[in-house]
MARMARKOL-252337 format. One record per residue: residue in three letters; x, y, z of N, C-alpha, C, CB in turn; residue number from 0. Coordinates in steps of 0.1 Angstrom, whole numbers, padded with zeros to 4 digits. Glycine has a CB too. Layout:
<vokols>
<vokol><residuo>ala</residuo><n_x>X</n_x><n_y>Y</n_y><n_z>Z</n_z><ca_x>X</ca_x><ca_y>Y</ca_y><ca_z>Z</ca_z><c_x>X</c_x><c_y>Y</c_y><c_z>Z</c_z><cb_x>X</cb_x><cb_y>Y</cb_y><cb_z>Z</cb_z><num>NUM</num></vokol>
...
</vokols>
This chain:
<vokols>
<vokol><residuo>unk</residuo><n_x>0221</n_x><n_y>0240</n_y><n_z>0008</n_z><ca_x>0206</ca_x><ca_y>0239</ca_y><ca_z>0008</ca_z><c_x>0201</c_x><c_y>0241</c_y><c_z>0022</c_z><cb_x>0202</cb_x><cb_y>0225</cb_y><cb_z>0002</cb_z><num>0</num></vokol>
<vokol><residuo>unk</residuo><n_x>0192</n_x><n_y>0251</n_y><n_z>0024</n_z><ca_x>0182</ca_x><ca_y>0256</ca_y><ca_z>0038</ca_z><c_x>0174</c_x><c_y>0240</c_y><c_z>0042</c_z><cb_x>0166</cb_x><cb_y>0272</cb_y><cb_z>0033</cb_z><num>1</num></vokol>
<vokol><residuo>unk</residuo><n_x>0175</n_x><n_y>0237</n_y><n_z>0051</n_z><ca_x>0167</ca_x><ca_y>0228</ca_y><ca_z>0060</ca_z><c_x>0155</c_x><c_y>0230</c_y><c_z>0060</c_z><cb_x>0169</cb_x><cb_y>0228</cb_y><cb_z>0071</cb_z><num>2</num></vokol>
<vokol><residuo>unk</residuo><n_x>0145</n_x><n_y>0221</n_y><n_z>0058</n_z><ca_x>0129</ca_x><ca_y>0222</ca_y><ca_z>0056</ca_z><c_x>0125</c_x><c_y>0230</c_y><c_z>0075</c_z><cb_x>0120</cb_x><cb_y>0201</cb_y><cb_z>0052</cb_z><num>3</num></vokol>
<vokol><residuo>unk</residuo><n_x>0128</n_x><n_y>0237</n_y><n_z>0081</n_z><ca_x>0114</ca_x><ca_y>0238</ca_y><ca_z>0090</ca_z><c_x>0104</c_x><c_y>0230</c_y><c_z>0094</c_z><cb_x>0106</cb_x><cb_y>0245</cb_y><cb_z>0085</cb_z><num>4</num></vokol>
<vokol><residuo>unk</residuo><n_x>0101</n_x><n_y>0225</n_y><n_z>0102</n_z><ca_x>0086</ca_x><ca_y>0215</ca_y><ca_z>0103</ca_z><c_x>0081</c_x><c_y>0225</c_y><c_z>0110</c_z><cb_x>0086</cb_x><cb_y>0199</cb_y><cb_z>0113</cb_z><num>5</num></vokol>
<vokol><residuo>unk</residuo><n_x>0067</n_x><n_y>0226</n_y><n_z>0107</n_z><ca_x>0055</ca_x><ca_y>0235</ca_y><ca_z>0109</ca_z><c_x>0049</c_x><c_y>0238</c_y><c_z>0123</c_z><cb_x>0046</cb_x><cb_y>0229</cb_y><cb_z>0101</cb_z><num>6</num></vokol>
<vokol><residuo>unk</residuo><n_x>0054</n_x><n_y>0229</n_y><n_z>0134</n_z><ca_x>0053</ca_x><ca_y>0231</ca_y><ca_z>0144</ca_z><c_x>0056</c_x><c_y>0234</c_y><c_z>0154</c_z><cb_x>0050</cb_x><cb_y>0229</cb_y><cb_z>0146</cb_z><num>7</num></vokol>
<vokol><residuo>unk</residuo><n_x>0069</n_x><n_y>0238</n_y><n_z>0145</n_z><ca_x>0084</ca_x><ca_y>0249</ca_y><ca_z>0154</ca_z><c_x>0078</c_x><c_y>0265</c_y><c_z>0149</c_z><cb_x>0108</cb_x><cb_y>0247</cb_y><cb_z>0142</cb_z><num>8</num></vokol>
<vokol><residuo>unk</residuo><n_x>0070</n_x><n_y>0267</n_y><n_z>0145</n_z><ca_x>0061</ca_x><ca_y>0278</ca_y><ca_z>0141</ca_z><c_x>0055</c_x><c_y>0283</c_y><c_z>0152</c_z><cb_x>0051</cb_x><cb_y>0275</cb_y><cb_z>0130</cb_z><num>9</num></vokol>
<vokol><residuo>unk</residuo><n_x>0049</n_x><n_y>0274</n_y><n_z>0159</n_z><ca_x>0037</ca_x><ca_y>0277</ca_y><ca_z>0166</ca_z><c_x>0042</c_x><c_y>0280</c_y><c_z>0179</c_z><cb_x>0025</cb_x><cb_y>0266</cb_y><cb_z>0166</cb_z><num>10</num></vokol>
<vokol><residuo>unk</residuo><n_x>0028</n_x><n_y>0290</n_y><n_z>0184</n_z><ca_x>0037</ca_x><ca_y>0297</ca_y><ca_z>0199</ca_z><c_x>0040</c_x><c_y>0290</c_y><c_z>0210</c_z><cb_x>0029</cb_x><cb_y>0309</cb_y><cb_z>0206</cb_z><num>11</num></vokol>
<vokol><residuo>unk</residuo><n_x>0033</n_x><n_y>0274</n_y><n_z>0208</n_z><ca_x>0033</ca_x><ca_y>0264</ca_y><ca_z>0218</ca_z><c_x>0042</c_x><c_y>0260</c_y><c_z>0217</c_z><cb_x>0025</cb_x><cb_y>0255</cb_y><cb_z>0218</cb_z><num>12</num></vokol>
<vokol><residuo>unk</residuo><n_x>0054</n_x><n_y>0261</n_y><n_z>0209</n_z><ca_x>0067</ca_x><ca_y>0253</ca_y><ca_z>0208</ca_z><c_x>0076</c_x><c_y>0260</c_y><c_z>0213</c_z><cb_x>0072</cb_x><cb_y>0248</cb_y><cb_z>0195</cb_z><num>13</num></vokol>
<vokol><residuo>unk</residuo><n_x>0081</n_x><n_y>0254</n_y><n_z>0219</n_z><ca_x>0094</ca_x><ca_y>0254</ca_y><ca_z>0232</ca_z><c_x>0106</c_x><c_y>0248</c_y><c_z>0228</c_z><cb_x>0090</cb_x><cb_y>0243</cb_y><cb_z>0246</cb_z><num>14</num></vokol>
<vokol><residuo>unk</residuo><n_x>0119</n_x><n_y>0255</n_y><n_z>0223</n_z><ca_x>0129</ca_x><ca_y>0257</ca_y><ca_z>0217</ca_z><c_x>0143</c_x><c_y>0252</c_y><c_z>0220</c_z><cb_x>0130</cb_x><cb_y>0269</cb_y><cb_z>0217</cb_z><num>15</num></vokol>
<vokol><residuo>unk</residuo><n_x>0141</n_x><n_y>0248</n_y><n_z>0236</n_z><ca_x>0150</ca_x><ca_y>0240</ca_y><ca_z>0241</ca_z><c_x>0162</c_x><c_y>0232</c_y><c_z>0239</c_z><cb_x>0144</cb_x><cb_y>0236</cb_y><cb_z>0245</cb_z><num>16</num></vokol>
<vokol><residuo>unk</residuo><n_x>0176</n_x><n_y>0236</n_y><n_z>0237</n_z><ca_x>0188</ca_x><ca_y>0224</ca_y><ca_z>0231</ca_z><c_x>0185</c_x><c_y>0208</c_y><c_z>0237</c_z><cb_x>0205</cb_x><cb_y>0229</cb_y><cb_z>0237</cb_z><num>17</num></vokol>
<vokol><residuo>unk</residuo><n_x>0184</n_x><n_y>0203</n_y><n_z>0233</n_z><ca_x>0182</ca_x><ca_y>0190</ca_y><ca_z>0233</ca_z><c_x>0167</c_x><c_y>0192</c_y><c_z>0241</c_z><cb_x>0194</cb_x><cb_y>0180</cb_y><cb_z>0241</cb_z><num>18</num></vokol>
<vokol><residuo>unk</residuo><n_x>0154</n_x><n_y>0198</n_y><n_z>0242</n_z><ca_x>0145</ca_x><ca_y>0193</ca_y><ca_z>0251</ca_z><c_x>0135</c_x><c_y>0202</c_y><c_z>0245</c_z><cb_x>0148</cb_x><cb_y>0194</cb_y><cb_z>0266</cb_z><num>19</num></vokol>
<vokol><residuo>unk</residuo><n_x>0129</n_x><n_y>0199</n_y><n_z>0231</n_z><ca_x>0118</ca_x><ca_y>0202</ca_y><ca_z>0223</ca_z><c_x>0105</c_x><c_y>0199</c_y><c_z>0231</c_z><cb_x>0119</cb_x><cb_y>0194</cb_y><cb_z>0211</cb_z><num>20</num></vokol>
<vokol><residuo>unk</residuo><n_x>0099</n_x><n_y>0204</n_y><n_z>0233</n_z><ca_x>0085</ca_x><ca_y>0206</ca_y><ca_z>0238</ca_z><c_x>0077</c_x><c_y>0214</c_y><c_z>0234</c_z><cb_x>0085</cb_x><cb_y>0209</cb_y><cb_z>0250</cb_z><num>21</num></vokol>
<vokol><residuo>unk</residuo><n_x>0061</n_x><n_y>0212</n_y><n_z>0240</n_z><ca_x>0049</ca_x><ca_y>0221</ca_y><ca_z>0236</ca_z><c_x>0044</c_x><c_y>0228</c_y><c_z>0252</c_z><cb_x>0036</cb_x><cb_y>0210</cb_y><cb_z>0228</cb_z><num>22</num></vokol>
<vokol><residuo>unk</residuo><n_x>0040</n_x><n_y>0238</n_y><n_z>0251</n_z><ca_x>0034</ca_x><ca_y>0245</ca_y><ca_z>0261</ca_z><c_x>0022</c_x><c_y>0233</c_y><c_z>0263</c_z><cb_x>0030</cb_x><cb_y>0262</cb_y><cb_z>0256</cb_z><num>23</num></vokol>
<vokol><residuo>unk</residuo><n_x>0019</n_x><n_y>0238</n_y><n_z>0275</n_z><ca_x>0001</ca_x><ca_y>0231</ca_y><ca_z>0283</ca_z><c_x>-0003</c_x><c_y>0238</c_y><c_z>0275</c_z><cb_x>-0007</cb_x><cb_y>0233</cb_y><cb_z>0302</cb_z><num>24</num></vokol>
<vokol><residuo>unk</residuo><n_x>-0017</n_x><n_y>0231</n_y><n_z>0264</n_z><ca_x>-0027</ca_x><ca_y>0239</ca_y><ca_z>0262</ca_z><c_x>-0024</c_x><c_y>0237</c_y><c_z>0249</c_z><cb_x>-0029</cb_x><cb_y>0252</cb_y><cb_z>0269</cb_z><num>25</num></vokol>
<vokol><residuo>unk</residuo><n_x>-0016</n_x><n_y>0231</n_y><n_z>0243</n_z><ca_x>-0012</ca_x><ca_y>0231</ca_y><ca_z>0225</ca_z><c_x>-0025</c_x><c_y>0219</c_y><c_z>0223</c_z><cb_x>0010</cb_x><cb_y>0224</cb_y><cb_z>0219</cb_z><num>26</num></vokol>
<vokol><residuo>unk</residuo><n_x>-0026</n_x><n_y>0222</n_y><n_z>0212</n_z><ca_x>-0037</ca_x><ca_y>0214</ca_y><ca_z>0207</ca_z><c_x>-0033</c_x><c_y>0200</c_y><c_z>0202</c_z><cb_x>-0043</cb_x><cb_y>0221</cb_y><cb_z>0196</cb_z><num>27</num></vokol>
<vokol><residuo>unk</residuo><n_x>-0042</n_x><n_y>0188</n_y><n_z>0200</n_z><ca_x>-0040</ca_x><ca_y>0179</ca_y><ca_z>0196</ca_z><c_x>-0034</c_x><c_y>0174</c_y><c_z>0188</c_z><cb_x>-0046</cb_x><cb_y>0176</cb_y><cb_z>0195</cb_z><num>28</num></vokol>
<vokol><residuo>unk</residuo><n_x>-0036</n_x><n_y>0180</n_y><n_z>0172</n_z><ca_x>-0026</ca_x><ca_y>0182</ca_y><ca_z>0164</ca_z><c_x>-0013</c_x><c_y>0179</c_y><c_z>0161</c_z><cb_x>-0026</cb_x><cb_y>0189</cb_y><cb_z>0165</cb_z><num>29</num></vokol>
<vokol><residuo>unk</residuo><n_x>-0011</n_x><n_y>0194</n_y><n_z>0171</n_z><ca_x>0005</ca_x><ca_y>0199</ca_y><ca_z>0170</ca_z><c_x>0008</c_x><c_y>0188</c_y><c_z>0186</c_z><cb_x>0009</cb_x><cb_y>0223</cb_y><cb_z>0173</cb_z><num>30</num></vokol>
<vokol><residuo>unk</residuo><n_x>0007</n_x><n_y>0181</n_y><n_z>0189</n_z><ca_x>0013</ca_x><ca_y>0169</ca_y><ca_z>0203</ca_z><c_x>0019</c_x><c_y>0164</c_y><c_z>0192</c_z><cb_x>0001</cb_x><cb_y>0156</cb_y><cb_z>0215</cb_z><num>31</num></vokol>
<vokol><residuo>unk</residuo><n_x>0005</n_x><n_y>0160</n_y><n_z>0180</n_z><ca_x>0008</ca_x><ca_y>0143</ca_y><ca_z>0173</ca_z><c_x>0021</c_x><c_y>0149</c_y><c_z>0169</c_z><cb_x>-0004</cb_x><cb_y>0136</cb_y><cb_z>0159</cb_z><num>32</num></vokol>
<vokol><residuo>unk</residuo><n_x>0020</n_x><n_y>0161</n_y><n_z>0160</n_z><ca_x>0029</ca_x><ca_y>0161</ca_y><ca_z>0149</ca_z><c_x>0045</c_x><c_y>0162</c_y><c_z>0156</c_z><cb_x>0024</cb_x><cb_y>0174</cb_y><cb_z>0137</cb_z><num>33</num></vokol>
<vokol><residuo>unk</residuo><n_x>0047</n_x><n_y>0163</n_y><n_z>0167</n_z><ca_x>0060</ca_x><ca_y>0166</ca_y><ca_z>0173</ca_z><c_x>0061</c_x><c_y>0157</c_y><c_z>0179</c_z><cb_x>0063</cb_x><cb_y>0178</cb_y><cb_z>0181</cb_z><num>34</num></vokol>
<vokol><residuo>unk</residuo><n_x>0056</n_x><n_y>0143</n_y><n_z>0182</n_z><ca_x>0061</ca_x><ca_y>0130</ca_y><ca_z>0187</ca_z><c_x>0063</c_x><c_y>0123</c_y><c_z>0173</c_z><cb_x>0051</cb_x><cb_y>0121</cb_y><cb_z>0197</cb_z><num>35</num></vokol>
<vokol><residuo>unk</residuo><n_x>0058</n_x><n_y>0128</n_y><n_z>0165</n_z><ca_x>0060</ca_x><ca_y>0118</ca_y><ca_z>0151</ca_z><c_x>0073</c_x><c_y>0123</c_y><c_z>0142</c_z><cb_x>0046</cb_x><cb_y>0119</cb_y><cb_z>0139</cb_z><num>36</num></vokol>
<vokol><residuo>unk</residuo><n_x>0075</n_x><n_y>0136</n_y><n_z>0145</n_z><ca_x>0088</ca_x><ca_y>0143</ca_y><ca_z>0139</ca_z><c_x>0099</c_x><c_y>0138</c_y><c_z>0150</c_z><cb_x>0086</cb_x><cb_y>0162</cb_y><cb_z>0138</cb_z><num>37</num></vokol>
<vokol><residuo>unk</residuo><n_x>0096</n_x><n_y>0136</n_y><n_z>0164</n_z><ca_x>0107</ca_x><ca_y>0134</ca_y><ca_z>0174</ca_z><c_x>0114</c_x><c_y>0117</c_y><c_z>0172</c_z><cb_x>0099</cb_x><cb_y>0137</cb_y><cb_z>0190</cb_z><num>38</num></vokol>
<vokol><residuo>unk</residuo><n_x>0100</n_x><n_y>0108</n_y><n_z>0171</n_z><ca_x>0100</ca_x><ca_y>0094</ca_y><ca_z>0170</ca_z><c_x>0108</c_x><c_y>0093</c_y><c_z>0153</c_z><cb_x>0082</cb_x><cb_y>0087</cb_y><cb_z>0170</cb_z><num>39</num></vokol>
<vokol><residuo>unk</residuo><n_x>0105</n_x><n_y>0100</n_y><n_z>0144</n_z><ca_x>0114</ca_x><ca_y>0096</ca_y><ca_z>0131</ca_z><c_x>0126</c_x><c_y>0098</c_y><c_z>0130</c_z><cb_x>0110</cb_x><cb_y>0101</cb_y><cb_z>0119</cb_z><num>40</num></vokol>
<vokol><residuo>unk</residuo><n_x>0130</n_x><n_y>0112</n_y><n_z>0140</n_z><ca_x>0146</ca_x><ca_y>0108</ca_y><ca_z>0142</ca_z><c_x>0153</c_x><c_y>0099</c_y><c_z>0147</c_z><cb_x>0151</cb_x><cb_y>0113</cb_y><cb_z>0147</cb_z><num>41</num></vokol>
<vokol><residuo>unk</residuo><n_x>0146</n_x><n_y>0087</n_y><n_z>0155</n_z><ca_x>0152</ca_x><ca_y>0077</ca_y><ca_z>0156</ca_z><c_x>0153</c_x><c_y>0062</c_y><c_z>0149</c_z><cb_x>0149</cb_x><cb_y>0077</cb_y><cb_z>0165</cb_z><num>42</num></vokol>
<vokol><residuo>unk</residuo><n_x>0149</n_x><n_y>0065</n_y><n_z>0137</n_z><ca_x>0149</ca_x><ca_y>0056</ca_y><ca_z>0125</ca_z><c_x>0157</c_x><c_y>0066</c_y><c_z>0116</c_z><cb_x>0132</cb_x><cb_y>0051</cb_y><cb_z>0119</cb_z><num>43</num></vokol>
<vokol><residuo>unk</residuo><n_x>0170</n_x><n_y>0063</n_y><n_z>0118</n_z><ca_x>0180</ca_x><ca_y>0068</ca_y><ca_z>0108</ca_z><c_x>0180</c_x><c_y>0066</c_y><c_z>0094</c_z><cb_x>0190</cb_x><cb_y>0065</cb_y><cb_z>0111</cb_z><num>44</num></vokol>
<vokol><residuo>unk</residuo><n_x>0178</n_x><n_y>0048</n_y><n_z>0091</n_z><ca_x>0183</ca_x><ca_y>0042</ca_y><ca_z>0080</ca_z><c_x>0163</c_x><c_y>0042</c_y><c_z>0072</c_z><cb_x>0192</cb_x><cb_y>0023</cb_y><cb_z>0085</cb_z><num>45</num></vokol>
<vokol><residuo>unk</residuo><n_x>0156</n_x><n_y>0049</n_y><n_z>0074</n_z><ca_x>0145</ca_x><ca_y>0050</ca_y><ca_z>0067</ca_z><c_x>0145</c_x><c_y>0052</c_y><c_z>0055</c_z><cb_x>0138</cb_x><cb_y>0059</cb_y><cb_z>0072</cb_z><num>46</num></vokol>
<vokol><residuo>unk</residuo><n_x>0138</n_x><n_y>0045</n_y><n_z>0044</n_z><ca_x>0137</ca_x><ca_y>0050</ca_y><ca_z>0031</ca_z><c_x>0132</c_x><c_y>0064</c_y><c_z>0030</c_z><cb_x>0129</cb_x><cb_y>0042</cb_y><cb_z>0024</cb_z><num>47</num></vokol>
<vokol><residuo>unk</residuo><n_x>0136</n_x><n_y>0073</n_y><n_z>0020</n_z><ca_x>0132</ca_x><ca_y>0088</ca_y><ca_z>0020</ca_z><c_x>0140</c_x><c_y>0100</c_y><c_z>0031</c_z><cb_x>0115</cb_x><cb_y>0087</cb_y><cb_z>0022</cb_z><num>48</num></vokol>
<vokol><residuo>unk</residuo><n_x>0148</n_x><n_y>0094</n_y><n_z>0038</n_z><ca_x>0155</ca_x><ca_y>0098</ca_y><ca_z>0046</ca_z><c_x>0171</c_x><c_y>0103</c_y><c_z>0046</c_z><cb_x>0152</cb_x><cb_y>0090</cb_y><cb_z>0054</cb_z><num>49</num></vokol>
<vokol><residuo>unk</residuo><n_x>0180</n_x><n_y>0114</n_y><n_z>0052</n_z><ca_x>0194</ca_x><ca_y>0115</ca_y><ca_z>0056</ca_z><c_x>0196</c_x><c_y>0115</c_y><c_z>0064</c_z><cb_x>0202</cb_x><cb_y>0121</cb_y><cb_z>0054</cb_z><num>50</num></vokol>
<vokol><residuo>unk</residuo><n_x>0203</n_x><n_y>0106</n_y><n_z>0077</n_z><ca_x>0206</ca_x><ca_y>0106</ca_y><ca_z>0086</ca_z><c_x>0193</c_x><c_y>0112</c_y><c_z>0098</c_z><cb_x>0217</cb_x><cb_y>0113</cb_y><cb_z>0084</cb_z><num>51</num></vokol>
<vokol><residuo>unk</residuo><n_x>0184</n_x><n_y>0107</n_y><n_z>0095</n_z><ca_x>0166</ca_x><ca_y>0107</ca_y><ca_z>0099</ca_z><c_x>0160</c_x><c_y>0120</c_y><c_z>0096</c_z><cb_x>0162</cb_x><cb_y>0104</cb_y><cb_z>0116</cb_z><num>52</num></vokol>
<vokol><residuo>unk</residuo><n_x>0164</n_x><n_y>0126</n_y><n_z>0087</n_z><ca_x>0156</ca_x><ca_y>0144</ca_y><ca_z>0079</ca_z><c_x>0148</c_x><c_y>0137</c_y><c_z>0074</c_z><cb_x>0163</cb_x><cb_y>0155</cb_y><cb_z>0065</cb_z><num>53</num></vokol>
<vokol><residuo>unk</residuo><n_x>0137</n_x><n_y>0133</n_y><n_z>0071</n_z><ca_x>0128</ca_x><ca_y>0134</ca_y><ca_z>0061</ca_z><c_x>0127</c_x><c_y>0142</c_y><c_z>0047</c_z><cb_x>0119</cb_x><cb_y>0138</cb_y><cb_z>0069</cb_z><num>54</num></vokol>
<vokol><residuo>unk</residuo><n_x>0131</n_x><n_y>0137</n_y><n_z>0035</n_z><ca_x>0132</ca_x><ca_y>0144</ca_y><ca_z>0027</ca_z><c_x>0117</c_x><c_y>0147</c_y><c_z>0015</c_z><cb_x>0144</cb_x><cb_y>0137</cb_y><cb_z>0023</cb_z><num>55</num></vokol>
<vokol><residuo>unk</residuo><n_x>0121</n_x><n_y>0157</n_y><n_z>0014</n_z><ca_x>0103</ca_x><ca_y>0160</ca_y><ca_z>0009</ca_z><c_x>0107</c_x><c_y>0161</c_y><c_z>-0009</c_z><cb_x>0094</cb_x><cb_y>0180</cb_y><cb_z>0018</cb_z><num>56</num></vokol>
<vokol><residuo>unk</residuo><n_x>0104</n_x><n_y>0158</n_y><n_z>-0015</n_z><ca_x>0103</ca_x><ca_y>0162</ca_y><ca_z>-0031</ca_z><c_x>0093</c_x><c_y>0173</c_y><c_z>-0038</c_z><cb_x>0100</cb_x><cb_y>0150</cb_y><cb_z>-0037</cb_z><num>57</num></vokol>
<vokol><residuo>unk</residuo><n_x>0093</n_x><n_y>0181</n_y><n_z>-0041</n_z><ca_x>0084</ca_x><ca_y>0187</ca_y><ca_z>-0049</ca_z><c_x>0072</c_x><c_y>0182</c_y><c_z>-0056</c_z><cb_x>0090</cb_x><cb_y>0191</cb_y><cb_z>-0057</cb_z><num>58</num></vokol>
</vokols>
């Protein structure tokens, strides 16, 4: 099964880095929030709705 993508590995402001995910200067407000909130939930492993801190989405 393919791994969901999060939507702000899309954008040209995102910075690809092995271990050192970042946004370019100048990314919008937004896309900051949504990549400290995707970075912060990997460290809540044992989360309900979660494997090993994926976020699991349902249809």
């Amino acid at each position: 099964m393919p791994r969901m993508r999060p939507d702000f590995t899309k954008s040209p402001y995102f910075v690809d880095e092995p271990g050192n995910w970042h946004l370019k200067s100048g990314a919008p407000k937004q896309l900051q929030l949504e990549l400290e909130d995707y970075i912060n939930s990997l460290a809540v492993i044992e989360e309900a709705g979660t494997i090993n801190g994926n976020r699991i989405q349902f249809p």
